[in-house]
Each structure stands twice: as structure tokens, then as C-alpha cells.
N, CA, C and O atoms as a GROMACS GRO file, in nm:
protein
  444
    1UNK      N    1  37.268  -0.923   6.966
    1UNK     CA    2  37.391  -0.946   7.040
    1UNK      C    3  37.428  -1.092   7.021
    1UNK      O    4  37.355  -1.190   7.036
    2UNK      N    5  37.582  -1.088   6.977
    2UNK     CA    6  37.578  -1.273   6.966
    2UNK      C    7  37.629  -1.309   7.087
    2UNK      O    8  37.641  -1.223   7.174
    3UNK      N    9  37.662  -1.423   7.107
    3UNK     CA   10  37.762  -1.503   7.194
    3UNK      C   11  37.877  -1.441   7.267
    3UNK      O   12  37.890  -1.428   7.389
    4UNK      N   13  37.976  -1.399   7.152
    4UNK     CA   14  38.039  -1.349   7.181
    4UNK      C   15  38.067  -1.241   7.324
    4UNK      O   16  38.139  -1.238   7.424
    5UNK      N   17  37.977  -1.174   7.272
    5UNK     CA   18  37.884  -0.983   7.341
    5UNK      C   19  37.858  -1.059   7.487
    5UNK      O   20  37.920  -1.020   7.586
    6UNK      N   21  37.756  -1.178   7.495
    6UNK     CA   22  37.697  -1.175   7.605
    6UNK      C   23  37.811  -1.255   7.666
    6UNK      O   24  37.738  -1.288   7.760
    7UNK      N   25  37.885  -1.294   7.684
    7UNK     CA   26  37.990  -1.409   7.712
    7UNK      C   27  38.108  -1.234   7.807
    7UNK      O   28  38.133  -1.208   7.925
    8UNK      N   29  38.144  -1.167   7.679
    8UNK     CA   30  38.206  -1.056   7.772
    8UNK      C   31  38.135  -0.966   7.854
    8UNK      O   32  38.200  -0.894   7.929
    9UNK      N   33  37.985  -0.958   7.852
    9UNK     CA   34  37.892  -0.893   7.940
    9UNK      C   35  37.909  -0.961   8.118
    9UNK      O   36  37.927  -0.919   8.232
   10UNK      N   37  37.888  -1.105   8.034
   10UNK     CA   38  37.858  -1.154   8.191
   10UNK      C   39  38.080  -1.175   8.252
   10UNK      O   40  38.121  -1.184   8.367
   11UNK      N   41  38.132  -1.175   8.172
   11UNK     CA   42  38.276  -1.147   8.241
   11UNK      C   43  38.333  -1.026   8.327
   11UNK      O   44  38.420  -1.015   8.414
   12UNK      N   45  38.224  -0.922   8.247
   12UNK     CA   46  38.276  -0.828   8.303
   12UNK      C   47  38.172  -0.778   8.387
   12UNK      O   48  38.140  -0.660   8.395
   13UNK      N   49  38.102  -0.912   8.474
   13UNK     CA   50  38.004  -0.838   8.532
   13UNK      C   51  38.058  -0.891   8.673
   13UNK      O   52  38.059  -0.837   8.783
   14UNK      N   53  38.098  -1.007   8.632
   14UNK     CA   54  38.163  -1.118   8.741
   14UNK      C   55  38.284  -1.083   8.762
   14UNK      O   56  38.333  -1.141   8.859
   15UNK      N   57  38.370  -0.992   8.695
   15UNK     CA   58  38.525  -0.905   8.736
   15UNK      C   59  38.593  -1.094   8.671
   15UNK      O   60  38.615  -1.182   8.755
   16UNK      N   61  38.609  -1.112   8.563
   16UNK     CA   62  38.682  -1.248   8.526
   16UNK      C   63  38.766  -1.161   8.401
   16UNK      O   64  38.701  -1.077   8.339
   17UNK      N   65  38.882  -1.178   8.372
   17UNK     CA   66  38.998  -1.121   8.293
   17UNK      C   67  39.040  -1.295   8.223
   17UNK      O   68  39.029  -1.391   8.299
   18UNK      N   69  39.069  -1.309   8.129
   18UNK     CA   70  39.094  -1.390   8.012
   18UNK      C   71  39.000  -1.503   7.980
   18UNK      O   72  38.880  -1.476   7.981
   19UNK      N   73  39.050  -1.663   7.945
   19UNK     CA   74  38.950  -1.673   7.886
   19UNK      C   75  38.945  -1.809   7.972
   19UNK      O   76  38.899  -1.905   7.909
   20UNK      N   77  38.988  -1.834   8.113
   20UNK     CA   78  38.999  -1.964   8.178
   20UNK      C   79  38.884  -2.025   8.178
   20UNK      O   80  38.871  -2.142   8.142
   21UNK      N   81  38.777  -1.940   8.225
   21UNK     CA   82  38.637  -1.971   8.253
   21UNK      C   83  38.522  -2.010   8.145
   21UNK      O   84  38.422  -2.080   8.162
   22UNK      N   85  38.570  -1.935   8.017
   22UNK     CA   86  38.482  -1.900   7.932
   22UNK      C   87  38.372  -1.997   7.900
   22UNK      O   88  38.259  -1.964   7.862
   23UNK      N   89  38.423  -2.150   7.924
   23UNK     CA   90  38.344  -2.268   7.916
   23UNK      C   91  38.242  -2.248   8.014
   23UNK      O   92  38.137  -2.197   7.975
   24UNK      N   93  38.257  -2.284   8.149
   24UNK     CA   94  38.167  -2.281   8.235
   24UNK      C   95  38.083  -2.126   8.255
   24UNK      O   96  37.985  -2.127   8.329
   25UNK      N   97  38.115  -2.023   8.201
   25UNK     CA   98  38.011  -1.903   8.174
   25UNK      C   99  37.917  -1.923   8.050
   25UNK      O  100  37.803  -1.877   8.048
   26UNK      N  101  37.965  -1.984   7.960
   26UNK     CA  102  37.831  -2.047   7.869
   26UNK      C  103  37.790  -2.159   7.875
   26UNK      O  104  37.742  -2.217   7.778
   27UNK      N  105  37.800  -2.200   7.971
   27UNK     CA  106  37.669  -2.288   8.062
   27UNK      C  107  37.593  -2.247   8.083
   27UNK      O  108  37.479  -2.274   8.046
   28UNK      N  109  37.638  -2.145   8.169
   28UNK     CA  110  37.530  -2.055   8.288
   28UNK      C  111  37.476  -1.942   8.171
   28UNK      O  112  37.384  -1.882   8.228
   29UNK      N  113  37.488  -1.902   8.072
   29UNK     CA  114  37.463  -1.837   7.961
   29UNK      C  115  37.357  -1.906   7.900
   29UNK      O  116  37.245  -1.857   7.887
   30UNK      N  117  37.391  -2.024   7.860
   30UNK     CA  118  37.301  -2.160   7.821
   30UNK      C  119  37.141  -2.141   7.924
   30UNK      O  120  37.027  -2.108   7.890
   31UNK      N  121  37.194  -2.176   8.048
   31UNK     CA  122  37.110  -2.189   8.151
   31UNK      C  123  37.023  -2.056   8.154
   31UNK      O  124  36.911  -2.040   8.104
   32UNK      N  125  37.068  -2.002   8.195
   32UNK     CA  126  37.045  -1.858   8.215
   32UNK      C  127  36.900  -1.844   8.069
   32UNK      O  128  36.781  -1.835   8.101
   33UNK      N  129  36.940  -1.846   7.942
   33UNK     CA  130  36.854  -1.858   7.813
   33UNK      C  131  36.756  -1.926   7.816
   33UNK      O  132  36.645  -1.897   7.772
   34UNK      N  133  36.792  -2.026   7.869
   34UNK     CA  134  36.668  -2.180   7.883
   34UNK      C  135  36.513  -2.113   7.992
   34UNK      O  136  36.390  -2.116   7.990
   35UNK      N  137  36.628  -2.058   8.080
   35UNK     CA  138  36.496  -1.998   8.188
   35UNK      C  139  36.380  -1.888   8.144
   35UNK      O  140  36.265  -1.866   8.183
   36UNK      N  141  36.471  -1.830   8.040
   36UNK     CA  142  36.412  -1.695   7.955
   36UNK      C  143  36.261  -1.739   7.877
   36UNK      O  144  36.148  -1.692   7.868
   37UNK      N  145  36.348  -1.874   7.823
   37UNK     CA  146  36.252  -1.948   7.693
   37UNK      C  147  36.146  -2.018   7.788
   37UNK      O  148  36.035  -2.056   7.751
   38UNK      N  149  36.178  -2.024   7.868
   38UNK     CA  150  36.072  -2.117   7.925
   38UNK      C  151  35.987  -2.035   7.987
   38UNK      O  152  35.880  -2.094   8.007
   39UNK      N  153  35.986  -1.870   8.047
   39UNK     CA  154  35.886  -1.798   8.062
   39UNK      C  155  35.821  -1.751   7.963
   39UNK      O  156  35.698  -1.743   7.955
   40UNK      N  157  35.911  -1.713   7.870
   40UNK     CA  158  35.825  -1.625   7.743
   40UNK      C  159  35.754  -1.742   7.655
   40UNK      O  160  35.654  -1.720   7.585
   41UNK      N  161  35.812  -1.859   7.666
   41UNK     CA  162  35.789  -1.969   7.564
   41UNK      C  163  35.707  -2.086   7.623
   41UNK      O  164  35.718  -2.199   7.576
   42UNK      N  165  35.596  -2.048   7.760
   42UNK     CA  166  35.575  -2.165   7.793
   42UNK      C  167  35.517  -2.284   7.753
   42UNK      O  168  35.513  -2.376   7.835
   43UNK      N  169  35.464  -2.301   7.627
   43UNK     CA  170  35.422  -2.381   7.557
   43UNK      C  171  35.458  -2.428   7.450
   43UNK      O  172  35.390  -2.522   7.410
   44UNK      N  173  35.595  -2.378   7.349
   44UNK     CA  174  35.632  -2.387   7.240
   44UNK      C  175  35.828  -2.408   7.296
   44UNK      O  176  35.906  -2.324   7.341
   45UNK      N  177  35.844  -2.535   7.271
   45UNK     CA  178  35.993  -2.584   7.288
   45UNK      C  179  36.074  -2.619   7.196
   45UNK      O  180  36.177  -2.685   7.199
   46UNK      N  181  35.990  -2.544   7.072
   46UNK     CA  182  36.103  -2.516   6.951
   46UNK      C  183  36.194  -2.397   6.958
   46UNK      O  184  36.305  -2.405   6.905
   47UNK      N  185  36.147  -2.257   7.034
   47UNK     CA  186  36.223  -2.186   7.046
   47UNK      C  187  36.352  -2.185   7.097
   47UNK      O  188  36.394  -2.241   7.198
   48UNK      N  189  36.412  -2.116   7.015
   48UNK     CA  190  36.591  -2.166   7.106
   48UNK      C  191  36.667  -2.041   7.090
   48UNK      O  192  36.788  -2.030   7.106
   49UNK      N  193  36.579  -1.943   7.056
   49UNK     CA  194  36.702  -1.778   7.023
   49UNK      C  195  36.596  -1.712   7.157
   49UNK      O  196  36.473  -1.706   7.166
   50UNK      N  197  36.694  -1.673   7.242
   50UNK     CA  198  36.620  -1.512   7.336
   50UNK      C  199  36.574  -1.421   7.253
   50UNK      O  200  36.624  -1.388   7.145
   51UNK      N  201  36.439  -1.363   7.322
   51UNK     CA  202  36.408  -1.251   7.216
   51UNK      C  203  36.506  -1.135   7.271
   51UNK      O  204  36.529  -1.125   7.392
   52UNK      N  205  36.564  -1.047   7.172
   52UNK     CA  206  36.663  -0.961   7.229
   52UNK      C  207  36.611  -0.846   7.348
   52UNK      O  208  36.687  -0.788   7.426
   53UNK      N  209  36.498  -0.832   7.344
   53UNK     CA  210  36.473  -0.765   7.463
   53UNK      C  211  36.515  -0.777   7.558
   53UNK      O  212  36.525  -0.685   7.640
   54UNK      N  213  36.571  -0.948   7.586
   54UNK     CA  214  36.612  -1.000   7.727
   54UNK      C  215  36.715  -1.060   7.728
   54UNK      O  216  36.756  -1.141   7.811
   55UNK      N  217  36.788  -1.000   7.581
   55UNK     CA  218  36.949  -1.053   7.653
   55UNK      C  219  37.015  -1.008   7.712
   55UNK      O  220  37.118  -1.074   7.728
   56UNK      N  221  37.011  -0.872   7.785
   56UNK     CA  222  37.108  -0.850   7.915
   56UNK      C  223  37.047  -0.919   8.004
   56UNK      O  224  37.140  -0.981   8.056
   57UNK      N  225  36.954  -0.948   8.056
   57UNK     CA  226  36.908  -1.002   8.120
   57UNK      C  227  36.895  -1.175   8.161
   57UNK      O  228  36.854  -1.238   8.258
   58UNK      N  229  36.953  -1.206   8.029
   58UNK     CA  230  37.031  -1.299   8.048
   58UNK      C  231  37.159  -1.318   8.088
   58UNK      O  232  37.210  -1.411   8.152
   59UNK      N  233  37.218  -1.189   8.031
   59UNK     CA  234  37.346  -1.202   8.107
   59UNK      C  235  37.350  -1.182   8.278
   59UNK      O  236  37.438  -1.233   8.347
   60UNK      N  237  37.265  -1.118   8.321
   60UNK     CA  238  37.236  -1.079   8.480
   60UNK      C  239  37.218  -1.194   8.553
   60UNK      O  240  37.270  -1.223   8.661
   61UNK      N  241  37.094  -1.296   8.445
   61UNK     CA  242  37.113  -1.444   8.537
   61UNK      C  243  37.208  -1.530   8.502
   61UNK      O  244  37.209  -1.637   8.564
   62UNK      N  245  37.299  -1.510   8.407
   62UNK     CA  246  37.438  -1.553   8.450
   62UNK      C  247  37.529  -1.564   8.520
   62UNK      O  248  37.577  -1.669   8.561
   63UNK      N  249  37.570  -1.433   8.549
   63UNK     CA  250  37.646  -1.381   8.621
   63UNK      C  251  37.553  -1.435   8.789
   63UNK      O  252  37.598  -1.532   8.848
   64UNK      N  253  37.444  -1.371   8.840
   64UNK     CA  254  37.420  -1.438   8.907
   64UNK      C  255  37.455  -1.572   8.950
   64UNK      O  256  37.540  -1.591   9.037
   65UNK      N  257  37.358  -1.714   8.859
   65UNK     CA  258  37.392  -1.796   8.876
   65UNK      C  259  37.566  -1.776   8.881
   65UNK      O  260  37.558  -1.654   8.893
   66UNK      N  261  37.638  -1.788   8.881
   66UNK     CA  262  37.798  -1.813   8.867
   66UNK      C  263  37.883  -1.737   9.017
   66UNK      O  264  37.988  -1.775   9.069
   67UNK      N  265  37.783  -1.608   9.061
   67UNK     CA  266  37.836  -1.570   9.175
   67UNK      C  267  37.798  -1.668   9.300
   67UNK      O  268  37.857  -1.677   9.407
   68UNK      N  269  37.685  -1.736   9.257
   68UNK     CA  270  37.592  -1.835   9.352
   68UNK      C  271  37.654  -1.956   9.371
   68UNK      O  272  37.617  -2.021   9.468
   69UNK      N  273  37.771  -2.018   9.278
   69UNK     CA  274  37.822  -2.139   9.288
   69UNK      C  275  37.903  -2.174   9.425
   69UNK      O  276  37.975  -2.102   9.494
   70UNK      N  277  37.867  -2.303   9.438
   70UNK     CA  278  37.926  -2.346   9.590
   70UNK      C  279  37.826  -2.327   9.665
   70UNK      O  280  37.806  -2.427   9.733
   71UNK      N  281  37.721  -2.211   9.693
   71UNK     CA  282  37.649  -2.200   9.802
   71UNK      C  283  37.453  -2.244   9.734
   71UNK      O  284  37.340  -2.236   9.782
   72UNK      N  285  37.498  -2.279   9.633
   72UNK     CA  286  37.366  -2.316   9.555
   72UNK      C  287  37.201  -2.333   9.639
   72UNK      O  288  37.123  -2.250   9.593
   73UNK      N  289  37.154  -2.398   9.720
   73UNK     CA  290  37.083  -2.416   9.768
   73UNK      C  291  37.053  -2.314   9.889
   73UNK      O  292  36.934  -2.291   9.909
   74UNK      N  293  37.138  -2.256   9.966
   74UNK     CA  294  37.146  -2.172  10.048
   74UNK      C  295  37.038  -2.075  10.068
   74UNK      O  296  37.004  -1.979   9.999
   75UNK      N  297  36.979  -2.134  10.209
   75UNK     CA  298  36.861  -2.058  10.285
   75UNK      C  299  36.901  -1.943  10.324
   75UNK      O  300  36.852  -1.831  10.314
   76UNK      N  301  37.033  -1.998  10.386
   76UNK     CA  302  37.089  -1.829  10.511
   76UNK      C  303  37.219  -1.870  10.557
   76UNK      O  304  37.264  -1.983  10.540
   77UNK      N  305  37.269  -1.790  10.607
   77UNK     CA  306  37.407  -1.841  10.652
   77UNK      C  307  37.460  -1.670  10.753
   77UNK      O  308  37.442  -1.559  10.702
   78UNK      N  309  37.506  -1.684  10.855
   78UNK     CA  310  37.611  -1.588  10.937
   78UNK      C  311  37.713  -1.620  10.952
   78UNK      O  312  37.720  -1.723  11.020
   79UNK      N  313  37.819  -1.577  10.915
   79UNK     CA  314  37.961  -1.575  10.976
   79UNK      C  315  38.035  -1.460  10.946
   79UNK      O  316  38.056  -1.405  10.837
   80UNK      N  317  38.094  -1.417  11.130
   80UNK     CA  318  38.177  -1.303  11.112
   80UNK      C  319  38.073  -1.174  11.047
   80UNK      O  320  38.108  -1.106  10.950
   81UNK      N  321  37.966  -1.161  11.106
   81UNK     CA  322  37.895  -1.079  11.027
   81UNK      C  323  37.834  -1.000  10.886
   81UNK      O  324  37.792  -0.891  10.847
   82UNK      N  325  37.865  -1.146  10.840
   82UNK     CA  326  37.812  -1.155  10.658
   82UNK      C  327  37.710  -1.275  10.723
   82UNK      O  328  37.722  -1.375  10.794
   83UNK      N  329  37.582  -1.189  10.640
   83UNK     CA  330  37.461  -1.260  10.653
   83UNK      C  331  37.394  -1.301  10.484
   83UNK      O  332  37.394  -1.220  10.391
   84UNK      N  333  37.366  -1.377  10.479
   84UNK     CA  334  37.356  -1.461  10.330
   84UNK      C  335  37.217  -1.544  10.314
   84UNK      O  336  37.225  -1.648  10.379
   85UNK      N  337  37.108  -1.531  10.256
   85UNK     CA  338  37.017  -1.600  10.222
   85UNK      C  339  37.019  -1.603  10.078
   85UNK      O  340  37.108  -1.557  10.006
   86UNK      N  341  36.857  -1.693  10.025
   86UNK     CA  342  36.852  -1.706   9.862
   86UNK      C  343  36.683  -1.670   9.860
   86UNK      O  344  36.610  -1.718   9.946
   87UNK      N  345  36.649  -1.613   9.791
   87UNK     CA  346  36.497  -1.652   9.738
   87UNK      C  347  36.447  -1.769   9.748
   87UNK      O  348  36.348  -1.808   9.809
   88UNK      N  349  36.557  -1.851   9.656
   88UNK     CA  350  36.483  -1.976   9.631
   88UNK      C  351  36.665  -2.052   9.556
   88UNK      O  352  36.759  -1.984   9.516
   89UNK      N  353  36.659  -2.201   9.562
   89UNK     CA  354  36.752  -2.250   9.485
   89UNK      C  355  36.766  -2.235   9.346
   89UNK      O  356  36.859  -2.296   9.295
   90UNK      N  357  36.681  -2.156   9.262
   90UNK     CA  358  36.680  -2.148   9.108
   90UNK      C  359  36.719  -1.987   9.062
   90UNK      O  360  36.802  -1.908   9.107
   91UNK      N  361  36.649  -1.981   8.985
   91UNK     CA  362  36.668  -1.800   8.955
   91UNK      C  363  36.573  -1.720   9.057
   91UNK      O  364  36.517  -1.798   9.134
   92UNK      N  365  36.549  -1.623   9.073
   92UNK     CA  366  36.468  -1.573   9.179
   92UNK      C  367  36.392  -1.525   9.077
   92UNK      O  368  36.436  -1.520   8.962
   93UNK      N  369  36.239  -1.474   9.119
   93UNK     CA  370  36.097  -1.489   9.075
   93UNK      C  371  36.133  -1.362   9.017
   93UNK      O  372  36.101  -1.323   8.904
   94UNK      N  373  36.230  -1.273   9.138
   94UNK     CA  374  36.205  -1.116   9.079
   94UNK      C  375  36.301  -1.089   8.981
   94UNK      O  376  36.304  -0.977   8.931
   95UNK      N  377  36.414  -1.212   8.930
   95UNK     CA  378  36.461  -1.140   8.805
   95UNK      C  379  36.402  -1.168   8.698
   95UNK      O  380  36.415  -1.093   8.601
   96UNK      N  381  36.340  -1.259   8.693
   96UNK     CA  382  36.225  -1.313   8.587
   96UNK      C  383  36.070  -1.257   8.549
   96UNK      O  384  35.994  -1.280   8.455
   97UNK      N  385  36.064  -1.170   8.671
   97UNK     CA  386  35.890  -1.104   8.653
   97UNK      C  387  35.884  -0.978   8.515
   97UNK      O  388  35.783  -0.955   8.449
   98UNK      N  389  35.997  -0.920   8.498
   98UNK     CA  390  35.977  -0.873   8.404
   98UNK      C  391  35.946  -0.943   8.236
   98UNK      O  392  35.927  -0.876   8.135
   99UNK      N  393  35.947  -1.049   8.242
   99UNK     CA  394  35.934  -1.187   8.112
   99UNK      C  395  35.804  -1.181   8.118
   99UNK      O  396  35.722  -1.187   8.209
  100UNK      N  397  35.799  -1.165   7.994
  100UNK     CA  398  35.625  -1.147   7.982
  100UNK      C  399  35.598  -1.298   7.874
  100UNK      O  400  35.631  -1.316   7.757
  101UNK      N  401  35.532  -1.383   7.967
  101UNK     CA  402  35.471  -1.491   7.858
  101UNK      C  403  35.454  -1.463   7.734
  101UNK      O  404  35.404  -1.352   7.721
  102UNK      N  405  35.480  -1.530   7.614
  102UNK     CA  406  35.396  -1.477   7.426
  102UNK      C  407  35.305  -1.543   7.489
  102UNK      O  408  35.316  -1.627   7.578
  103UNK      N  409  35.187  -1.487   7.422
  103UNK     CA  410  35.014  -1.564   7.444
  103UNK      C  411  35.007  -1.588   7.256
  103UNK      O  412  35.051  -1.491   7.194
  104UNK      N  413  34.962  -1.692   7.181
  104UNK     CA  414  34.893  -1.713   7.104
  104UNK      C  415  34.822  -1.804   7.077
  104UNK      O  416  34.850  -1.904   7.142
  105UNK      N  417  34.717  -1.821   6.990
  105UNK     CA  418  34.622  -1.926   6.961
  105UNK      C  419  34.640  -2.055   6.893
  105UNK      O  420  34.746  -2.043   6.833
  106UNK      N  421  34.600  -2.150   6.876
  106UNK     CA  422  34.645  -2.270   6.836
  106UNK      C  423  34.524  -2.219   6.710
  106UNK      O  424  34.445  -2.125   6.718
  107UNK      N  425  34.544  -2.328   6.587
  107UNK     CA  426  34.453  -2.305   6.478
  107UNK      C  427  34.481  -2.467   6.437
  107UNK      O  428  34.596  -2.507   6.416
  108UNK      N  429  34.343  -2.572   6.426
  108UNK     CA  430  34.357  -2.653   6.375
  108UNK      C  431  34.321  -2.660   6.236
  108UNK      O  432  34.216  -2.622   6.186
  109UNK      N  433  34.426  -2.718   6.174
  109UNK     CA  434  34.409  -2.736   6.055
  109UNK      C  435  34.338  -2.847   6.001
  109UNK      O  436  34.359  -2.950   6.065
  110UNK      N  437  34.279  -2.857   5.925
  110UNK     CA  438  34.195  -2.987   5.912
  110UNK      C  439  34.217  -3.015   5.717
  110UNK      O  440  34.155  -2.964   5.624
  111UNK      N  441  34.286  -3.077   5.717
  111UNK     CA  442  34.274  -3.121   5.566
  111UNK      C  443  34.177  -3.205   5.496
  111UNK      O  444  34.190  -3.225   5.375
   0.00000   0.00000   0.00000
């Protein structure tokens, strides 16, 4: 899936029609990727492509992050009987538990 794909995934996940936003959704697209790489990739920070297994799932923490803006940090909140908390200020643990670390071995080379 390129750019493109995930860019109208997370638009049409967030109900957004043309292309006002399109900048600030590949941020959070950006962002959203970085979090991916950094579970599956926790030791290797050359990686920079999602493995495709988890690019909707990137688009999910897109869209997320982006429905979350303005209330970012947010513990809880009531008003008028809308009640509102967060996991946590970042991505939440449970959209990420399905990311399965790569495990491999280091091999020194010795010339």
C-alpha cells in the first residue's frame, strides 16, 4: 500500500472530503509509522518502511491520533453527559499489542 492508499484510508476514517488536511494527516501517518518501527524495530533505526502487515494499522493510529487533537493529554473530562478519558497521552498499549517485536541475533564479524 503506498502513501497515497493510506493517506485516503485514514480520510475516510476521520469523515475528511478533499485535500485541506492532507498535510497534517501525514504527520500523524508519519507518527503513527514511527510508533510501528519502534515496536517491531526495537533495536535497529535503519528501518523506515512498515512491514505491510501493519499498515492499516497504521492508518487506525492515525486517524486516532488526529481525532485526539486539542484534547491530547486528557485523563477524563464530563460535560453535559459526555464522559472522556485516555489510556495514556501517546498511542494506547492496546493498539500496539498486536506488534510483535523482530527478535534477531547480532554476529560479530571479525576480520
Amino acid at each position: 500500500m503506498d502513501n497515497t492508499e493510506k493517506l485516503t484510508i485514514v480520510k475516510t476514517l476521520v469523515e475528511i472530503e478533499g485535500d485541506a488536511f492532507d498535510s497534517a494527516l501525514t504527520v500523524y501517518l508519519t507518527i503513527a509509522g514511527q510508533k510501528i518501527l519502534n515496536r517491531t524495530f526495537p533495536y535497529d533505526s535503519t528501518k523506515t518502511e512498515v512491514p505491510s502487515q501493519y499498515e492499516v494499522l497504521q492508518c487506525e493510529i492515525a486517524a486516532y491520533l488526529w481525532n485526539k487533537r486539542g484534547a491530547e493529554g486528557q485523563t477524563s473530562h464530563s460535560e453535559n453527559g459526555i464522559s472522556r478519558s485516555y489510556e495514556n497521552a501517546d498511542v494506547p498499549a492496546s493498539m500496539l499489542k498486536g506488534v510483535v517485536p523482530f527478535c534477531g541475533t547480532f554476529r560479530e564479524v571479525s576480520g
